[in-house]
KOLTOR-520636 format. One line per field, with one value per residue (C-alpha): x, y, z; residue number from 1. Coordinates in pm, whole numbers, plus 32768, in hexadecimal, padded with zeros to 4 digits. Last residue first. Layout:
N
x	c(X ...)
y	c(Y ...)
z	c(Z ...)
mivo	c(NUM ...)
//
This chain:
224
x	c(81F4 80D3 803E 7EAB 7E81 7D7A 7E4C 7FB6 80CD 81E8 8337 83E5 8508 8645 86DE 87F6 891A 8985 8A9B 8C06 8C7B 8DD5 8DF3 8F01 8FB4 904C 9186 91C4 9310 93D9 9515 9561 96AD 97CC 98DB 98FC 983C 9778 9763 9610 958D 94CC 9440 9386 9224 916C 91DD 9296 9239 9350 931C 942A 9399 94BC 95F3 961B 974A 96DF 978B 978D 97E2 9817 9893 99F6 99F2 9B63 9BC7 9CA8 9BD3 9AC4 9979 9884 9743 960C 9668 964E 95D8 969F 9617 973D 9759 98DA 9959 9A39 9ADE 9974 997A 9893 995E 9850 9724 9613 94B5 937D 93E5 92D1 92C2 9213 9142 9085 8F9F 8EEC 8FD7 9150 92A7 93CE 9517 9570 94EA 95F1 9624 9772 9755 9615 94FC 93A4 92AD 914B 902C 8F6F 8E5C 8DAC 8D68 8CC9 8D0C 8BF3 8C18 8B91 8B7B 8CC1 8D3F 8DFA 8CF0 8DDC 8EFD 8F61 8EA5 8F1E 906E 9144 91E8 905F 908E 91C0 91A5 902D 9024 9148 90A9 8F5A 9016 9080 8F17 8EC5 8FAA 8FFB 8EC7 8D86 8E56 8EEE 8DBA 8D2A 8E42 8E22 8CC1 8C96 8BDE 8D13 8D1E 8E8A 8EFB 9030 91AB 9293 9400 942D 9451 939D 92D9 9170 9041 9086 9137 901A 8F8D 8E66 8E4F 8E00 8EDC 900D 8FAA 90EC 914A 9015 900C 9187 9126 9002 90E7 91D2 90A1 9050 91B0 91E7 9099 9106 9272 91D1 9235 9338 934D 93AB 9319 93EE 93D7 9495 9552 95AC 96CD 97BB 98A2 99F9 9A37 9B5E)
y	c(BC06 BB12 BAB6 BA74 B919 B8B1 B87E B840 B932 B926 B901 BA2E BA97 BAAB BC08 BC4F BC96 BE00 BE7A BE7A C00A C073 C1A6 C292 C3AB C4B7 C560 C635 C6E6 C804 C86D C9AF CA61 CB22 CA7F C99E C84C C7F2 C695 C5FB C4FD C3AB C2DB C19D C1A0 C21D C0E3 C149 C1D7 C27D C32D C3A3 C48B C5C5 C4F2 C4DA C402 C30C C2F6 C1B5 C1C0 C0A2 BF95 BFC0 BF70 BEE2 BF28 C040 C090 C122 C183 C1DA C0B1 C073 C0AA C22B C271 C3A6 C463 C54D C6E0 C6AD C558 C551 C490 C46C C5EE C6E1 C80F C7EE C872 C75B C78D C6B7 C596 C4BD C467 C32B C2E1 C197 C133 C25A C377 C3CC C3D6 C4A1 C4C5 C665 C6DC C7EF C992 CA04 CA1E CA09 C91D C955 C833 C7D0 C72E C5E4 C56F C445 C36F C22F C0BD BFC6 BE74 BD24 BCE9 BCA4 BC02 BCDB BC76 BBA0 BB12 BA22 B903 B90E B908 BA3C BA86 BB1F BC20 BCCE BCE4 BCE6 BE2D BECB BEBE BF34 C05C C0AE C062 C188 C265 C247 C230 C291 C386 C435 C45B C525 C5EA C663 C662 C71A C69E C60E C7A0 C7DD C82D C945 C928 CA34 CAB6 C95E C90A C7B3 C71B C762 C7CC C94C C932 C8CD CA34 CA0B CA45 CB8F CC6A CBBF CC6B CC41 CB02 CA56 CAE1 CA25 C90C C8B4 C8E3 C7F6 C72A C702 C6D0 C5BC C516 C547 C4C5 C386 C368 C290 C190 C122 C02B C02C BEEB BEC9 BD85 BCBC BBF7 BC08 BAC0 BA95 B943 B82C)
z	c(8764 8722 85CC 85E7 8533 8459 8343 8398 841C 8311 83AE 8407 8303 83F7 8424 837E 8441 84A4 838D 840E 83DF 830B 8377 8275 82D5 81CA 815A 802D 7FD4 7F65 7F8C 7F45 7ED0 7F47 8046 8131 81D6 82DC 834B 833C 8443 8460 855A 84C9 85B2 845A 83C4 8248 80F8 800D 7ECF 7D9D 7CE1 7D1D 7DD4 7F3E 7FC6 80A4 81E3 82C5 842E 8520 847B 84E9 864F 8614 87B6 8709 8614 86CA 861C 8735 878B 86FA 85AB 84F2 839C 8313 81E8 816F 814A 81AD 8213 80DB 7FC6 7F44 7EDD 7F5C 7EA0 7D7F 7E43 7E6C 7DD6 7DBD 7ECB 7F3B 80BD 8190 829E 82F3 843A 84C5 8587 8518 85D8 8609 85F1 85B5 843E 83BC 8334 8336 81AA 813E 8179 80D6 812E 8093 815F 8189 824A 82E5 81B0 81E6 8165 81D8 827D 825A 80DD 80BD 8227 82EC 8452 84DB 83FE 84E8 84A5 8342 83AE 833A 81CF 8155 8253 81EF 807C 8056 8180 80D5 7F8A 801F 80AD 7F64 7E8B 7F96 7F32 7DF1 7D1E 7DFB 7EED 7DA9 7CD2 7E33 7E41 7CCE 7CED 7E38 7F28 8028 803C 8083 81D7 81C9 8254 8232 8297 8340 84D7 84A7 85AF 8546 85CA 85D8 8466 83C9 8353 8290 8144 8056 8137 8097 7F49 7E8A 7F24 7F02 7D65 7D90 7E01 7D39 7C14 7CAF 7CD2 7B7B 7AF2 7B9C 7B76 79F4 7A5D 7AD7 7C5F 7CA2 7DBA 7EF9 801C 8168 821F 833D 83A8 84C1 84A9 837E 8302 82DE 824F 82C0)
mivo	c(224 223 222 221 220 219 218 217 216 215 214 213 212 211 210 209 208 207 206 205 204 203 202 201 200 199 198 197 196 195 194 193 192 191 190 189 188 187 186 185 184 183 182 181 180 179 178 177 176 175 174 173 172 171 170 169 168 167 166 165 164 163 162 161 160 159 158 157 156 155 154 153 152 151 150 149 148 147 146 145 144 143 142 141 140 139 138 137 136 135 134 133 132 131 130 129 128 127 126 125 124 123 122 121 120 119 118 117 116 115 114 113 112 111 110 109 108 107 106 105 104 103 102 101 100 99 98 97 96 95 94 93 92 91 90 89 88 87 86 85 84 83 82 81 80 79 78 77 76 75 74 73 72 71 70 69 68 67 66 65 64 63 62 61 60 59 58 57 56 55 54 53 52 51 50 49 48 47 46 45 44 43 42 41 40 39 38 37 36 35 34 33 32 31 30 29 28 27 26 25 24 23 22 21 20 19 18 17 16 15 14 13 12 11 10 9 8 7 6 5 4 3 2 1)
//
């Protein structure tokens, strides 16, 4: 006899290069001490956090980190996923055949109390990097966790199990998931920050190329 699992999600993770690291936590924190100098996020977003600001997708730092993480991410996913299904069914995710685009991305400052209800994201991948977690978020408990959410409520006592998956945030490491996945973030207590960067991803099916028109010969006037 085998157990097996039906139905699974693909979460991608990784760790960022402790220069990269380094970089943005700097970014962070010159963010955090000028907050005026971004734009607010919080109206558009779900979470009910102490701060969250829209970084420039221009700047170097964030720009470096869209080119070499972010994007080569989703296009992990997309290989790992895809590539496992029927050729005929692979619609338009053929390399070559669809672009990679940044929507937007913006830094997070939770502190104690502070938490991201279920939600949701727009475009096609979203994903979190941690760049500071407060010791007393400890992988023993819920607190100041990443939570991915199944389609249906964990209940043990009818064995629905698979239903919620936490990921314990550590500083570098980097997560990219389907924007429809619902997620959450459980608050946690006591002093410190934690900081972290989120973003959404559209991955868009190029038009098809259009066919080379044959040449029109000599003497003939070409018609449209």
């Amino acid at each position: 006899m085998a157990v097996r699992e039906l139905f699974p999600r693909y979460l991608l993770e990784g760790q960022l290069p402790s220069a990269l690291l380094a970089d943005l936590e700097g970014l962070a924190s010159a963010v955090l001490s000028h907050p005026e100098s971004c734009p607010d996020a919080s109206p558009r977003l779900a979470g009910q956090l102490e701060l969250q600001r829209q970084l420039n997708l221009d700047n170097p730092i964030v720009a470096h980190l869209c080119r070499e993480v972010i994007l080569p991410g989703c296009e992990c996913w997309i290989r790992h996923v895809i590539d496992r299904q029927p050729p005929q069914g692979r619609g338009p995710w053929i390399p070559g055949r669809y672009s990679l685009k940044m929507i937007d991305i913006w830094l997070n400052l939770q502190r104690a109390g502070d938490y991201n209800p279920a939600h949701t994201h727009g475009g096609s991948f979203s994903g979190v990097l941690f760049l500071r977690v407060p010791p007393q978020i400890r992988a023993e408990s819920f607190d100041g966790q990443l939570c991915l959410h199944g389609p249906e409520e964990w209940h043990i006592q009818s064995f629905r199990t698979g239903m919620a998956h936490y990921l314990f945030p550590r500083a570098g490491d980097y997560y990219v998931f389907p924007a429809w996945q619902p997620h959450s973030v459980a608050p946690f207590r006591g002093e410190g920050e934690r900081w972290s960067i989120a973003f959404n991803v559209a991955a868009v099916p190029q038009p098809p190329a259009a066919a080379p028109r044959p040449p029109v010969p000599p003497g003939v006037t070409a018609q449209n």
